[in-house]
Kinemage of the C-alpha trace (Angstrom):
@kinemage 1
@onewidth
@group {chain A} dominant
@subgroup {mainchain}
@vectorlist {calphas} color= white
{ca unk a 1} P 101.891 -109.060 -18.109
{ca unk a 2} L 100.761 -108.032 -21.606
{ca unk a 3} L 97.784 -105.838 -20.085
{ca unk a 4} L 96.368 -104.207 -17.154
{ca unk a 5} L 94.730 -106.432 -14.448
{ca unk a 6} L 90.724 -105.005 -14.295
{ca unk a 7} L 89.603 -103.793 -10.722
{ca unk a 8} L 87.124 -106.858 -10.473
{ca unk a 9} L 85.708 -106.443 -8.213
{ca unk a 10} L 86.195 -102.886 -6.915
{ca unk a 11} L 87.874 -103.634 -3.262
{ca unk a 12} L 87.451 -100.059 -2.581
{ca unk a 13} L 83.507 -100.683 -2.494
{ca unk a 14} L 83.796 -103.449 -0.182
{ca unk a 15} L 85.722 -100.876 2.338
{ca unk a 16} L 82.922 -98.068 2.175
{ca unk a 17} L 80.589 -100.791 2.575
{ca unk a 18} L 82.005 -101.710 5.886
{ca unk a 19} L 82.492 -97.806 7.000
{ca unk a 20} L 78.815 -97.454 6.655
{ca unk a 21} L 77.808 -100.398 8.601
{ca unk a 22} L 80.062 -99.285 10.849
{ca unk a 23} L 78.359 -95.852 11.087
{ca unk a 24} L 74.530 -97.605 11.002
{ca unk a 25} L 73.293 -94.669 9.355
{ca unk a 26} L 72.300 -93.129 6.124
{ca unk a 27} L 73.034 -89.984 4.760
{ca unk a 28} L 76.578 -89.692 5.696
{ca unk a 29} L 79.272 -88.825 3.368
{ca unk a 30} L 80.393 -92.133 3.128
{ca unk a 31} L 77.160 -93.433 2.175
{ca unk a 32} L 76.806 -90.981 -0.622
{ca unk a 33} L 79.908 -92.247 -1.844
{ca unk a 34} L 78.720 -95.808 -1.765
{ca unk a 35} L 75.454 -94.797 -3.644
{ca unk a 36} L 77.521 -93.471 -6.134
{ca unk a 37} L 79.780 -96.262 -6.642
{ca unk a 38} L 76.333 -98.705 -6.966
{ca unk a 39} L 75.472 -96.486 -9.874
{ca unk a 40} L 78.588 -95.830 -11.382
{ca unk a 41} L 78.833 -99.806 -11.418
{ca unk a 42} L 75.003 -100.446 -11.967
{ca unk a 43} L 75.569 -102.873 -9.090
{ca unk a 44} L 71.878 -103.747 -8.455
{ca unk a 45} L 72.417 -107.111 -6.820
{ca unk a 46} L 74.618 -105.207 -4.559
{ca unk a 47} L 72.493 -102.643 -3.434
{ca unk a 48} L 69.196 -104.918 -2.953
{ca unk a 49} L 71.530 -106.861 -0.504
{ca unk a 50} L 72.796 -104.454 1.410
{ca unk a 51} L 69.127 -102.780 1.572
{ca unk a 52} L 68.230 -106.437 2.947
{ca unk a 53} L 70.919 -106.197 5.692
{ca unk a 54} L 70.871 -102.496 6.928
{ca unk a 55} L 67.397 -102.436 6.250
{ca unk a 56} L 67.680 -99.726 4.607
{ca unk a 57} L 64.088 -97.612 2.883
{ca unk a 58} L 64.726 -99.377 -1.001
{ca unk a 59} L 64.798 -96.369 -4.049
{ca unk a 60} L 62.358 -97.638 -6.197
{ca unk a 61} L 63.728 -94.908 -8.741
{ca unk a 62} L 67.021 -96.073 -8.592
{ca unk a 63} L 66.228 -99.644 -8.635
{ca unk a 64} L 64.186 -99.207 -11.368
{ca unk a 65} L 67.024 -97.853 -13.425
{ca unk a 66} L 69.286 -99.944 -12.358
{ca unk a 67} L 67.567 -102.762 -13.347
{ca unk a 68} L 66.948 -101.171 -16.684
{ca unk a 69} L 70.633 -100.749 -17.644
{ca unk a 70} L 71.214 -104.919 -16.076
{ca unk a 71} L 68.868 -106.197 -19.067
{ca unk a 72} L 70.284 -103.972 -21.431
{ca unk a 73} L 73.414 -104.849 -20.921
{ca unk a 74} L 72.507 -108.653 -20.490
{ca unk a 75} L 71.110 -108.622 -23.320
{ca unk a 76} L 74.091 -107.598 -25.414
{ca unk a 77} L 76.188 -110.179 -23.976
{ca unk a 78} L 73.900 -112.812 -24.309
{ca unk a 79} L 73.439 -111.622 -28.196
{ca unk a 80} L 77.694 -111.710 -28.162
{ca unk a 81} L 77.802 -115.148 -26.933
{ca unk a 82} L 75.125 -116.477 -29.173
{ca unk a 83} L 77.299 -114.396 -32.106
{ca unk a 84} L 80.577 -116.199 -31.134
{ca unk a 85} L 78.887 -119.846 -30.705
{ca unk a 86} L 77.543 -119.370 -34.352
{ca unk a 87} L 80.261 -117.247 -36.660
{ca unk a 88} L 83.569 -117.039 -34.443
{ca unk a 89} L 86.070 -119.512 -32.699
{ca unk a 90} L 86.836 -120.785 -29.449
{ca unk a 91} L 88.874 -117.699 -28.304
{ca unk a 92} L 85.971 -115.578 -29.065
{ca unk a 93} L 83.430 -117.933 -27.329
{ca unk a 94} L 85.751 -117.797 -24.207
{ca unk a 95} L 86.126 -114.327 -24.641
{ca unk a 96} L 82.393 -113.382 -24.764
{ca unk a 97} L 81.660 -115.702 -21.636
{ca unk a 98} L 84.450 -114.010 -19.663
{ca unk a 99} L 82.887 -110.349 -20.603
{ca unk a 100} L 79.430 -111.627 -18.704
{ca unk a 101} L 81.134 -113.168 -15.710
{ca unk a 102} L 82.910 -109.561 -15.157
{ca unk a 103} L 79.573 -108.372 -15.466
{ca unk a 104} L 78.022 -110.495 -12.981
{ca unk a 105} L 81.145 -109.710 -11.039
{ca unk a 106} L 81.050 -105.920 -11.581
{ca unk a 107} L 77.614 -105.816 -10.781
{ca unk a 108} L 77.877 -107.482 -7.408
{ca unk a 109} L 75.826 -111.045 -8.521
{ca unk a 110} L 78.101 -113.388 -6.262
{ca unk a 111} L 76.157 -116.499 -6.941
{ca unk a 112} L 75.682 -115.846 -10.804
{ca unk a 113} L 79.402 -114.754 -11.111
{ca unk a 114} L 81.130 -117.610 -9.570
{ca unk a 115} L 78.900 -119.962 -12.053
{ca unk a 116} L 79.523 -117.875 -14.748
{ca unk a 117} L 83.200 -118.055 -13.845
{ca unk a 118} L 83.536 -121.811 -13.746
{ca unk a 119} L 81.766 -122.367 -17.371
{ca unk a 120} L 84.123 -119.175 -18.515
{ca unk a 121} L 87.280 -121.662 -16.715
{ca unk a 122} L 86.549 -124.669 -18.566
{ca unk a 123} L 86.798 -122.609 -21.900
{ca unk a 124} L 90.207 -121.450 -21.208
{ca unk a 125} L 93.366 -123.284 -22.529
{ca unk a 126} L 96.239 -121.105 -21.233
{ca unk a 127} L 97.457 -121.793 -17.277
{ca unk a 128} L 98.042 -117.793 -17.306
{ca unk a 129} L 94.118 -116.913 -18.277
{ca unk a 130} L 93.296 -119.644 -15.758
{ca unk a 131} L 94.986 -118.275 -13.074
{ca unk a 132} L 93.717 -114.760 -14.213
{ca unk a 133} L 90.360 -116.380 -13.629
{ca unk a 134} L 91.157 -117.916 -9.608
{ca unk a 135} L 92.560 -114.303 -8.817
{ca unk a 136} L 89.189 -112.535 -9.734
{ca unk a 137} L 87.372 -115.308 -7.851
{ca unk a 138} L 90.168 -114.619 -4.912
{ca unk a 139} L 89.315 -111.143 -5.185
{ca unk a 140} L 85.633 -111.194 -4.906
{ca unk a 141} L 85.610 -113.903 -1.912
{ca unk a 142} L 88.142 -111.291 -0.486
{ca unk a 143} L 85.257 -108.496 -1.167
{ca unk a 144} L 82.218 -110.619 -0.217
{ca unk a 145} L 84.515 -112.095 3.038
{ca unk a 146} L 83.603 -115.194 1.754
{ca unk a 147} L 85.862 -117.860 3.410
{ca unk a 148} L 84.468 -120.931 1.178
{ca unk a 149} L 85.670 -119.184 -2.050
{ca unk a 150} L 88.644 -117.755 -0.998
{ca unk a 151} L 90.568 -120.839 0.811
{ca unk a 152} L 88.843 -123.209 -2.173
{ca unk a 153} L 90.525 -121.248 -4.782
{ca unk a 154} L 93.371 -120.025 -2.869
{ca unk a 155} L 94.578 -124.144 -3.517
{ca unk a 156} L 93.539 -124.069 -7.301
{ca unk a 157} L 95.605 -121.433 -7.724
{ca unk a 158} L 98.623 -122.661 -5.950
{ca unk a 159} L 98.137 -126.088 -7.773
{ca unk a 160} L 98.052 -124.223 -11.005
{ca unk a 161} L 101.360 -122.064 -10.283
{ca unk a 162} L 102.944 -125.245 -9.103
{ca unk a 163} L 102.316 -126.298 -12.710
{ca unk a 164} L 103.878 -123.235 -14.520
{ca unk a 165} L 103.048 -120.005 -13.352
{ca unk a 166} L 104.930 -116.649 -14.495
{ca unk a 167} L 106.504 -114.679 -11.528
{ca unk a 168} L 104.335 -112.188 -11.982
{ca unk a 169} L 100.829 -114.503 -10.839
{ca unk a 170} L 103.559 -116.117 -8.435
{ca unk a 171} L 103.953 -112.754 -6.609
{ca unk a 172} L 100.343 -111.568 -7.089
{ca unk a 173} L 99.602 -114.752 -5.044
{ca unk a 174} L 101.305 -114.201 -2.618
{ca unk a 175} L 100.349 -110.947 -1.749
{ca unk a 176} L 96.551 -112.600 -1.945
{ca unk a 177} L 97.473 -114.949 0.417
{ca unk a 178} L 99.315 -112.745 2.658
{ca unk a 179} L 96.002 -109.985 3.110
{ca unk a 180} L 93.645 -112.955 4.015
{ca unk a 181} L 95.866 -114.764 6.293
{ca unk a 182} L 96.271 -111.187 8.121
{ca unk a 183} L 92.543 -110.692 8.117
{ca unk a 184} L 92.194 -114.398 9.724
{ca unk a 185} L 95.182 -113.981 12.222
{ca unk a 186} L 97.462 -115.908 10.613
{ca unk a 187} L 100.082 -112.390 11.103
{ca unk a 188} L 103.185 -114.839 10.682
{ca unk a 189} L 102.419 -116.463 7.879
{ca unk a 190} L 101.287 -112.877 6.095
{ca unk a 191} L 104.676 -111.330 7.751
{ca unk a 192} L 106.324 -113.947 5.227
{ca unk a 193} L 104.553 -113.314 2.308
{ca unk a 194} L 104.814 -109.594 2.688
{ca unk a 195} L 108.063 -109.658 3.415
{ca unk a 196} L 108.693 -112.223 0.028
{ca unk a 197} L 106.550 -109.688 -2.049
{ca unk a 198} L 107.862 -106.079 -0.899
{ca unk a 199} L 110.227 -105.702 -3.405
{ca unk a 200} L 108.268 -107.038 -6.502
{ca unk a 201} L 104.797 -105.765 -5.548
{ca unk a 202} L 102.280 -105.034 -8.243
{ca unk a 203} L 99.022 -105.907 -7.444
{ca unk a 204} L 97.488 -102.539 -7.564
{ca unk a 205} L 94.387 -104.030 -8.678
{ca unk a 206} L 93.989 -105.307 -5.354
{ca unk a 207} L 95.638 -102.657 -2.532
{ca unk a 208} L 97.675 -99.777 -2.605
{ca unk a 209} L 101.294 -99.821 -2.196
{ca unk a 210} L 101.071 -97.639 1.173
{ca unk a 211} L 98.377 -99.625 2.432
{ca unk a 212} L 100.486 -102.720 1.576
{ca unk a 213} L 103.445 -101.834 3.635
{ca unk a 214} L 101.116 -100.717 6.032
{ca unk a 215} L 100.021 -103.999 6.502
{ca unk a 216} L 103.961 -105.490 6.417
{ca unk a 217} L 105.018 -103.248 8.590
{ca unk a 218} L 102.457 -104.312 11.642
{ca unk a 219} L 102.967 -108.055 11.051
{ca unk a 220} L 106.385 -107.669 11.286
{ca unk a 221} L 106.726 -106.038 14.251
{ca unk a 222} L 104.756 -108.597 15.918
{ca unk a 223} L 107.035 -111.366 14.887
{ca unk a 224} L 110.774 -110.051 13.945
{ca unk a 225} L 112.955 -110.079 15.866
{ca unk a 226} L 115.210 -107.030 16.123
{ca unk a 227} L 118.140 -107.513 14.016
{ca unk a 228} L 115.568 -108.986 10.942
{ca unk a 229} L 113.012 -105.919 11.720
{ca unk a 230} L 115.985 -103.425 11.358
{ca unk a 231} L 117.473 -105.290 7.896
{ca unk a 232} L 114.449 -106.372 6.486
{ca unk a 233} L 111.482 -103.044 6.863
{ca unk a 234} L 113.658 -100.452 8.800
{ca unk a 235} L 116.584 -100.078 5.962
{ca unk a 236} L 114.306 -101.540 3.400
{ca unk a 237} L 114.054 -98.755 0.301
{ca unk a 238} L 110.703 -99.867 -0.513
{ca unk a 239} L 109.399 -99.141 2.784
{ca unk a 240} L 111.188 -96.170 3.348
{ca unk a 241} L 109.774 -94.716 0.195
{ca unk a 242} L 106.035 -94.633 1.298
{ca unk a 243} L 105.862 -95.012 4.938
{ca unk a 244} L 105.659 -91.048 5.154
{ca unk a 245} L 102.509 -91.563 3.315
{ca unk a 246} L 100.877 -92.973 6.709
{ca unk a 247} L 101.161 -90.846 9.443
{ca unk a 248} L 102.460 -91.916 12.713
{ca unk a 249} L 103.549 -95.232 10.996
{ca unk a 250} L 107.271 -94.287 11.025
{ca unk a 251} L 107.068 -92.869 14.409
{ca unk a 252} L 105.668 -96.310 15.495
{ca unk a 253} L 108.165 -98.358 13.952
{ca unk a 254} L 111.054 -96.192 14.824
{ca unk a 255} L 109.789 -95.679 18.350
{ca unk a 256} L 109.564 -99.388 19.286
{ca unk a 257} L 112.917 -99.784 17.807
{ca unk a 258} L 114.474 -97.227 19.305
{ca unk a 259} L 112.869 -97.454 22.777
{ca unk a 260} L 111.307 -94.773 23.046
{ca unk a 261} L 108.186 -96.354 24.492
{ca unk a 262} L 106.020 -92.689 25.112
{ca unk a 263} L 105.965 -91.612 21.253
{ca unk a 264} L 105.254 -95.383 21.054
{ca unk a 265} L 102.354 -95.523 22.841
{ca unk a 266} L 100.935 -92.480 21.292
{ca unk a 267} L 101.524 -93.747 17.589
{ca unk a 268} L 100.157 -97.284 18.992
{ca unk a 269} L 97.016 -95.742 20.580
{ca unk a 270} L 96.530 -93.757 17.133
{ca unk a 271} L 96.624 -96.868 15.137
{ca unk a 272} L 94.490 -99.181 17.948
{ca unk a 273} L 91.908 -96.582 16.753
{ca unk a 274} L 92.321 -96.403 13.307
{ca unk a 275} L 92.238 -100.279 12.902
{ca unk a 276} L 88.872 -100.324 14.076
{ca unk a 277} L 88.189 -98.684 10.366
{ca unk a 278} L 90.034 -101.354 8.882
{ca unk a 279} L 87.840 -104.359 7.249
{ca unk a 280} L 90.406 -106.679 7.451
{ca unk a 281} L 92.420 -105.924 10.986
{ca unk a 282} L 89.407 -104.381 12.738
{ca unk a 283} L 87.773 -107.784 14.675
{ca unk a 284} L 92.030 -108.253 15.339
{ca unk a 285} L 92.234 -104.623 16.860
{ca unk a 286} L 91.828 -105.572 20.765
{ca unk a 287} L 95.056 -108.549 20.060
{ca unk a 288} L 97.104 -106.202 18.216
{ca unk a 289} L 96.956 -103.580 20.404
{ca unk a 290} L 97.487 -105.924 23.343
{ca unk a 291} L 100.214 -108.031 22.016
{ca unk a 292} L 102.307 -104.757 20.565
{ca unk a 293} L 102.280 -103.671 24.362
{ca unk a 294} L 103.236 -106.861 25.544
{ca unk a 295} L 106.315 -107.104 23.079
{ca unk a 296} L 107.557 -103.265 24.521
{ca unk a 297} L 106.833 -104.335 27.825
{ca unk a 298} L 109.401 -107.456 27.404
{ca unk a 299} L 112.048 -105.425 25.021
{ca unk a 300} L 111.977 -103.125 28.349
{ca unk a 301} L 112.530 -105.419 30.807
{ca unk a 302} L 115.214 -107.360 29.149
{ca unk a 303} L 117.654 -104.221 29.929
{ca unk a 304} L 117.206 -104.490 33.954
{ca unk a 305} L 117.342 -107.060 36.611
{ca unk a 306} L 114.690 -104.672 38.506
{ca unk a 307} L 113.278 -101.555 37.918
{ca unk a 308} L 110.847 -99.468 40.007
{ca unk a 309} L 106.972 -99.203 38.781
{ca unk a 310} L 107.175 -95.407 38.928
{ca unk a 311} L 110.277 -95.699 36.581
{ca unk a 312} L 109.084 -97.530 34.102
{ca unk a 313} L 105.274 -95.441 34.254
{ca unk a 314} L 107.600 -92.284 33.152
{ca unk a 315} L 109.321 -94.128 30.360
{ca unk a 316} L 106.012 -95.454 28.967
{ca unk a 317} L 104.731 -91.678 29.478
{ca unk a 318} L 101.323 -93.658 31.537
{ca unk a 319} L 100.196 -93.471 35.180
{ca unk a 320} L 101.330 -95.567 38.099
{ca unk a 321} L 98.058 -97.378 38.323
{ca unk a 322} L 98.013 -98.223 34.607
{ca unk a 323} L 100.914 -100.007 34.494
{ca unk a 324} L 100.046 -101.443 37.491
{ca unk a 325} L 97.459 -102.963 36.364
{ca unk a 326} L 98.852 -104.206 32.912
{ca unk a 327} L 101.937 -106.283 33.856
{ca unk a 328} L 99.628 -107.506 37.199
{ca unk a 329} L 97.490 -108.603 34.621
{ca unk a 330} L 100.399 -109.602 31.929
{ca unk a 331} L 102.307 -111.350 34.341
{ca unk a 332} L 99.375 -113.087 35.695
{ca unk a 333} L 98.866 -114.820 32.301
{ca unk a 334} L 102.429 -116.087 31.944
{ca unk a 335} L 103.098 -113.180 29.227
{ca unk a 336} L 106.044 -111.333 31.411
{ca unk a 337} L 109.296 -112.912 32.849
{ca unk a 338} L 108.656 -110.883 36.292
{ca unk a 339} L 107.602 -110.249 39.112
{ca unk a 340} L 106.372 -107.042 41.021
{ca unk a 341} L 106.992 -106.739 44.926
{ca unk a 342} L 103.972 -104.112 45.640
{ca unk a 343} L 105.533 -102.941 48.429
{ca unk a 344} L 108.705 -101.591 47.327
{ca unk a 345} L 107.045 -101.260 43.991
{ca unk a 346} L 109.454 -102.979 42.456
{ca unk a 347} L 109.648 -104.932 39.677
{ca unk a 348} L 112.123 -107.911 39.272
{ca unk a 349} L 112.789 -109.982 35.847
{ca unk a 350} L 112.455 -113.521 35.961
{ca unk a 351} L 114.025 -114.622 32.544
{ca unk a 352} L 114.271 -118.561 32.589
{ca unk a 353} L 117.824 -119.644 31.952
{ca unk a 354} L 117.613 -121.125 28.173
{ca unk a 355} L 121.242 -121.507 27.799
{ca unk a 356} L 121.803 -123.253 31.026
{ca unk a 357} L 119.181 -125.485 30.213
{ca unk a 358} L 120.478 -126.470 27.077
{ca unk a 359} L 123.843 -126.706 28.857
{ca unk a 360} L 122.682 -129.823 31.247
{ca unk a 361} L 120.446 -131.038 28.730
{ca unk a 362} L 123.329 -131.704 26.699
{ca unk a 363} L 125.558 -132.885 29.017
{ca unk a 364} L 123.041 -135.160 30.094
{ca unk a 365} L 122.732 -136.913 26.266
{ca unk a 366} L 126.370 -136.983 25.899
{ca unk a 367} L 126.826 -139.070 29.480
{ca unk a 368} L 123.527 -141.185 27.987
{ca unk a 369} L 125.582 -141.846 24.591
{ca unk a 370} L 129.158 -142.455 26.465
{ca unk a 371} L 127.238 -145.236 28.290
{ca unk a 372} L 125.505 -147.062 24.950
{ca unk a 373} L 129.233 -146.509 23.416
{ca unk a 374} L 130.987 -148.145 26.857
{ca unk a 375} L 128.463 -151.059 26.681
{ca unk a 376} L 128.487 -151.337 22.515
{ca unk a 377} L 132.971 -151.408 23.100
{ca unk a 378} L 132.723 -154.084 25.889
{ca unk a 379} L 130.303 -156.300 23.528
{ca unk a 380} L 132.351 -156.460 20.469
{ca unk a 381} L 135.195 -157.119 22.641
{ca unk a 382} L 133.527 -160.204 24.324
């Protein structure tokens, strides 16, 4: 691309946001940090909205400054667009209307920035500055968690690429699409897209690389199976080159891989916490967590006809009772092929036969299409 996508909006706001709601408090480092962002940004819609919500005690001094260096800055672009409309051309006209829906956009002004936006998308010719415009609307419904504006221009953006788009907005897409359909539980369909993206990622403007593979890594292991997990993220150079930049993330990959299901728990119980952090995964913590233990429990049964509880507590590195209590509970809701005899605490696989199933099955048609052939034969020989 022939210049540097703009931060618009600032995703890294929208996470301290969350960490201070999360805390409920004022005064905490993160909240300094957030105030400081709002005034880097002069992001007074912002900050009157979150004082709405966390009811927080309003600044009147920094308000009043705020709003001060708004209507300054209005002002100019106003005075711009006016300039363009009466001495410049089209490009320039489109150019000064962009520069005050950034502003609007910058300054945390959803409502007034989305408007702003559509006029600003009507001026534009080119299907690349068109796009350009449904990724910073992307972005900020991504920021504001605003479903309505993502999934709306999710499609006008996928309609546009459809038309024409460079490989560059193609992948850029993707990797949209592939953060919100994590943060809505969609972890397949983001697996995909991560997985199409990895090795042509450069949408810095909207996550960072580590975080990225972060993200690829935990969809995947929910839904790869293990010949694709080990070819596709375990081998892959591009992971390999920043998963040390997470810790524990390699030790939970390589752990459920490898079966060694103690180090697994521990990196799992290390990220079940840390998700709770995350604004996208964090509502999704409790099913991750859950599901990732389901998927070792299976990968460990599938090696034994029976095993004793006590056995499989050690390998896990967990008490007696708590495992116990999981696969009772697992097993209870159809999620494990077993069964456990409490008495001998013992625990026997129940795998359903698949490929003896398919066996009859087929048989089965094959008799049924001997028969129509028999019948057909004696027909055209009458």
């Amino acid at each position: 691309m022939d210049e540097d996508i703009k931060k618009l909006p600032d995703l890294a706001i929208a996470d301290l946001i969350f960490t201070v709601k999360l805390e409920g408090k004022t005064g905490s480092e993160t909240y300094k940090n957030l105030i400081k962002e709002i005034e880097t940004h002069k992001m007074l819609p912002l900050y009157k909205t979150l004082v709405e919500q966390l009811k927080w005690t309003e600044d009147q001094g920094l308000v009043s400054k705020l709003k001060a260096e708004n209507e300054s800055e209005l002002k100019a672009l106003d005075d711009k667009i006016t300039d363009s409309v009466e001495n410049f051309g089209e490009s320039e006209i489109r150019e000064a209307y962009l520069a005050k829906s950034d502003f609007y956009c910058r300054i945390g002004d959803k409502e007034k920035a989305v408007e702003m936006y559509r006029q600003t998308f009507e001026k534009t010719v080119p299907l690349g500055q068109k796009l350009d415009i449904i990724f910073t609307l992307i972005r900020m419904g991504i920021f504001w968690m605003d479903h309505d504006i993502v999934t709306r221009n999710l499609e006008k953006a996928q309609s546009l690429v459809e038309e024409g788009g460079d490989w560059d907005r193609k992948n850029r897409l993707k990797t949209y699409e592939a953060v919100y359909k994590m943060s809505i539980r969609q972890f397949k369909e983001a697996s995909d897209l991560y997985l199409e993206t990895v090795a042509s990622f450069t949408s810095t403007e909207f996550i960072e690389y580590s975080r990225f593979i972060q993200y690829l890594i935990f969809t995947s292991l929910l839904h790869l199976d293990r010949v694709s997990l080990k070819q596709k993220v375990i081998d892959s150079p591009d992971v390999l080159s920043v998963i040390n930049d997470t810790p524990k993330l390699q030790d939970l990959l390589q752990s459920f891989y490898n079966g060694d299901y103690a180090n697994f728990f521990n990196a799992l119980a290390h990220f079940s916490d840390s998700i709770k952090g995350d604004r996208y995964l964090a509502e999704h913590s409790r099913f991750f967590t859950r599901e990732m233990r389901i998927l070792a429990y299976n990968q460990f049964l599938e090696s034994y006809s029976s095993v004793k509880l006590e056995s499989m507590s050690n390998q896990f590195g967990v008490s007696y009772d708590f495992i116990d209590r999981e696969l009772s509970r697992f097993v209870a809701a159809g999620r494990l092929n077993c069964k456990i005899d409490k008495v001998s605490g013992v625990i026997e696989t129940t795998r359903s036969d698949a490929k003896n199933h398919l066996y009859k099955t087929t048989l089965q048609q094959s008799d049924n299409l001997l028969n129509r052939v028999q019948k057909l034969s004696r027909v055209i020989n009458v």
